[in-house]
C-alpha positions, -999 to +999 in steps of 0.1 A: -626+266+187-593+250+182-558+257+190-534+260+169-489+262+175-473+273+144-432+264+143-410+283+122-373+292+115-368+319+088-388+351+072-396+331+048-416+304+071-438+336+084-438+350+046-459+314+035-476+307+068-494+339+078-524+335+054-532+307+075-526+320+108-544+357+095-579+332+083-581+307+114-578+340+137-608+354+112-624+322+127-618+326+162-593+299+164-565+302+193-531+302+170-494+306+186-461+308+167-428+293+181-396+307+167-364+284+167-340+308+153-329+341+162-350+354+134-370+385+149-406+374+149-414+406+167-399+430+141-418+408+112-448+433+099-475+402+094-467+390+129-470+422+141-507+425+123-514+397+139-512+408+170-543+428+164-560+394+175-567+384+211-564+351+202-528+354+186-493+347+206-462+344+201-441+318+225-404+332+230-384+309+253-348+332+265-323+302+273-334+285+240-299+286+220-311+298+181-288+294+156-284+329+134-285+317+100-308+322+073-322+290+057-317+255+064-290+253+040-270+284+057-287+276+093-257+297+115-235+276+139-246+270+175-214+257+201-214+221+213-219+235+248-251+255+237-266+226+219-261+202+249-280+228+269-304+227+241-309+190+244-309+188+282-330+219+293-358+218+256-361+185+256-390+157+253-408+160+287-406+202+284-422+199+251-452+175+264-452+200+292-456+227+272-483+215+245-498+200+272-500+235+291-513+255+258-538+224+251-527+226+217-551+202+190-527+209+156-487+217+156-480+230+124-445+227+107-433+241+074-415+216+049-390+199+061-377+162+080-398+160+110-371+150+134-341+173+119-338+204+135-331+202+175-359+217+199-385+207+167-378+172+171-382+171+207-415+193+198-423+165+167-421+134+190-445+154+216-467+152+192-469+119+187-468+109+223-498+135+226-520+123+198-518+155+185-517+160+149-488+171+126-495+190+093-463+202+073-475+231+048-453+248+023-423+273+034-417+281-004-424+276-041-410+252-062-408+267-099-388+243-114-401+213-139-365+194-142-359+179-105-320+186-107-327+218-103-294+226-083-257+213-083-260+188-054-289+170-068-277+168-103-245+154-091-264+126-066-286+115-094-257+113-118-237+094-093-267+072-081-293+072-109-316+081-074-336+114-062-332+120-028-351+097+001-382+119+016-400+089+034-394+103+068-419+135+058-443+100+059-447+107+097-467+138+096-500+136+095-502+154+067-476+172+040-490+199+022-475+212-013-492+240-038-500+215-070-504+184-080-470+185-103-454+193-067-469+159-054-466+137-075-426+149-071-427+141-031-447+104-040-414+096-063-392+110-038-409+080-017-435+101+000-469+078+008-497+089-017-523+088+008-500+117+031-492+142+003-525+166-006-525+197-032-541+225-015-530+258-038-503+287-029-513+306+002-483+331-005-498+339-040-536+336-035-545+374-050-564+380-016-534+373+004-513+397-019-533+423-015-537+424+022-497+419+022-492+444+000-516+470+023-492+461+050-463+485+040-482+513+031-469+537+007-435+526-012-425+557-036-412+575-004-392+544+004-371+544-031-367+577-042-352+580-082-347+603-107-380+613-118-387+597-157-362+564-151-377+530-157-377+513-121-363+482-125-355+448-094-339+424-102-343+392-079-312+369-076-315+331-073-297+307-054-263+307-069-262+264-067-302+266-089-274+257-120-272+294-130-243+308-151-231+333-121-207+352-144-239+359-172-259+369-144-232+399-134-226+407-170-266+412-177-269+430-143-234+456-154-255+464-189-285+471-169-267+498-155-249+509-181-284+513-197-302+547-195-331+560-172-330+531-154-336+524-114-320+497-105-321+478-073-309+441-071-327+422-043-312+390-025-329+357-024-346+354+011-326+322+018-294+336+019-277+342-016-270+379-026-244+394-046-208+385-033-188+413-017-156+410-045-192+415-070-206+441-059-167+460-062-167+449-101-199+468-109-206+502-115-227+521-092-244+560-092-273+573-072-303+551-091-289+515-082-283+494-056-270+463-054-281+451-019-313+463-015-327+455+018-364+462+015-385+429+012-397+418-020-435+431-019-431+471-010-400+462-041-427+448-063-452+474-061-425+502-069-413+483-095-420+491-139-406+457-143-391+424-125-364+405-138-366+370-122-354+337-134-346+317-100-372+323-079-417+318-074-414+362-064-423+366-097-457+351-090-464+383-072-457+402-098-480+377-117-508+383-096-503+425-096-497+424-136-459+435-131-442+430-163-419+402-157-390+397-178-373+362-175-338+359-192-338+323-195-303+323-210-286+325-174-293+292-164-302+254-175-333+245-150-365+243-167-393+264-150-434+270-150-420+309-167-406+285-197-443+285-218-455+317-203-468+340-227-473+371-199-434+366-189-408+384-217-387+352-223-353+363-233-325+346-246-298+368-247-284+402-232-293+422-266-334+409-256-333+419-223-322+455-231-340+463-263-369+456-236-358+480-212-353+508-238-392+503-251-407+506-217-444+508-239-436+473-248-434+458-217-468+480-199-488+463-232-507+429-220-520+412-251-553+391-248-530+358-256-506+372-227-538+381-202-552+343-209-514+330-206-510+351-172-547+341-157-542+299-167-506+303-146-523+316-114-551+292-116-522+267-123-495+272-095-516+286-071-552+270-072-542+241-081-562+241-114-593+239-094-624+259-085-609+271-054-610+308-050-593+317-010-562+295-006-568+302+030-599+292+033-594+265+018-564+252+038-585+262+072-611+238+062-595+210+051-572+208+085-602+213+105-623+182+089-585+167+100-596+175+134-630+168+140 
């Protein structure tokens, strides 16, 4: 039996990491999660399946200052006082202390600098000192093929002809990522060959979404509608992925405008939703709503169809055989949807519609589409290989890390 600490920040750290967590607990493996925001571990439905375990825990230190934000990019402000506390009270000797007290053999991170975010650097360099190992595993999904895939980087490599610096991420022991076109991104982005491995998508492993999915129970009663309307979610990208913000609003105002249609436009889970002075331009009735609040799997298995072109949710809808309808006209990155043959690739407002208006069109899954749709899972999220439990496979390649 090993033990494991899990660190996190945001939902969706939990969202990527709790396949893990759910298989070494199958395994009777001692596994703790350390929250370092004020994101509600407690109120989060895996963790709280979880807890089912004896051999689960979650750590929760009170005088720990958390900063409220939602992603590292909007991480929520913490006062100079709060941080010195931080620095003075969580510092190196409490967090030998405390592994030390847990007898903890693997600290777990999710992707990220190992030394960049307060109480985990302190928790980072324990680790070292300890000889314990580090493993960084993924915290997301990268869809995008082009590597500019947002304003900020475009305008660095424009200004610099150079990708940004990820050599740092060469001190954990190990830095996971779904696929092999994700590594050989972090090796050019100065990551050590030997340190980056290819392990598959534990978010979108089909045994993981169906366990998830079990989780919420029944979602009908959740998202009543007008019986006979087409239920439709739209999933919003980060405004800064290079998308053409004023497109997105207009396709979103026609979707409304269209008949028998359900509308509810989720956030992304990092922080980006529709903007207040939005949400005031576009029409609303009783079947739509433009800041949905329920999390993207209960959305998923009420919705007919998806629209997604800025975020790896549709990979969900993938694996459940959701139509998924990608209007690739509303922005300029090129993704893993591009080629898809299961994903409705549209490239203009007049496709999108004419789509929703033939709902029979979109429930048909040719033979070419099925293939197109089974080569993309066992693409993105096993890694092309023979793998067939992400989890699994994660579990036993940290463990032969460990013997």
């Amino acid at each position: 039996m090993k033990r494991f600490l899990f660190i996190t920040n945001f939902y969706n750290d939990v969202d990527h990491t709790a396949p893990l967590i759910l298989d070494l607990l199958e395994k009777e493996h001692k596994v703790g999660v350390l929250g370092l925001t004020s994101y509600s571990l407690k109120d989060d439905i895996r963790v709280k399946e979880l807890h089912r375990f004896r051999n689960f825990r979650t750590h929760f230190f009170s005088l720990l200052p958390r900063n409220t934000g939602t992603s590292n990019q909007k991480s929520g402000a913490i006062s100079l006082p709060k941080k010195i506390f931080r620095e003075l009270v969580f510092n190196f000797f409490f967090s030998l202390l405390f592994l030390k007290y847990y007898k903890y053999d693997v600290v777990i991170f999710t992707w990220g600098r190992p030394r960049a975010k307060g109480f985990q650097r302190q928790i980072f360099k324990a680790t070292q000192a300890l000889n314990i190992r580090s493993i960084c595993i993924p915290h997301g999904q990268n869809i995008y093929i082009n590597y500019d895939v947002n304003s900020a980087l475009r305008a660095k490599f424009e200004s610099t002809q150079e990708w940004p610096n990820f050599i740092d991420r060469n001190e954990f022991d190990a830095y996971i990522v779904q696929t092999e076109r994700h590594r050989v991104q972090h090796v050019e982005w100065g990551m050590n060959p030997a340190k980056v491995h290819a392990w598959g998508s534990l978010r979108f492993d089909p045994n993981w979404v169906k366990i998830n999915s079990g989780l919420y129970g029944d979602t009908a009663s959740l998202l009543s509608v007008t019986p006979g309307n087409l239920s439709v979610v739209f999933f919003l990208p980060h405004w800064r992925y290079n998308v053409d913000e004023e497109a997105c609003l207009e396709l979103i105002s026609r979707i409304i405008e269209t008949p028998d249609i359900a509308l509810r436009v989720k956030g992304h889970t990092r922080g980006d939703r529709l903007r207040d002075e939005s949400i005031q331009r576009l029409t609303r009735n009783e079947n739509v709503d433009l800041d949905c609040t329920l999390e993207s799997t209960p959305l998923i298995d009420w919705a007919d169809v998806v629209v997604n072109f800025g975020s790896s949710i549709a990979l969900e809808a993938v694996v459940k055989k959701i139509p998924v309808i990608y209007p690739s006209f509303l922005h300029d990155n090129s993704t893993i949807f591009d080629d898809c043959d299961y994903v409705f690739n549209c490239q203009n407002y007049n496709d999108v519609i004419s789509l929703l208006l033939k709902p029979q069109l979109l429930a048909s899954i040719s033979e070419v589409a099925e293939k197109s749709r089974q080569q993309l899972i066992k693409s993105e999220v096993f890694n092309s290989s023979e793998c067939s439990h992400v989890a699994q496979y994660y579990s036993a390649c940290i463990l032969d890390m460990v013997r």
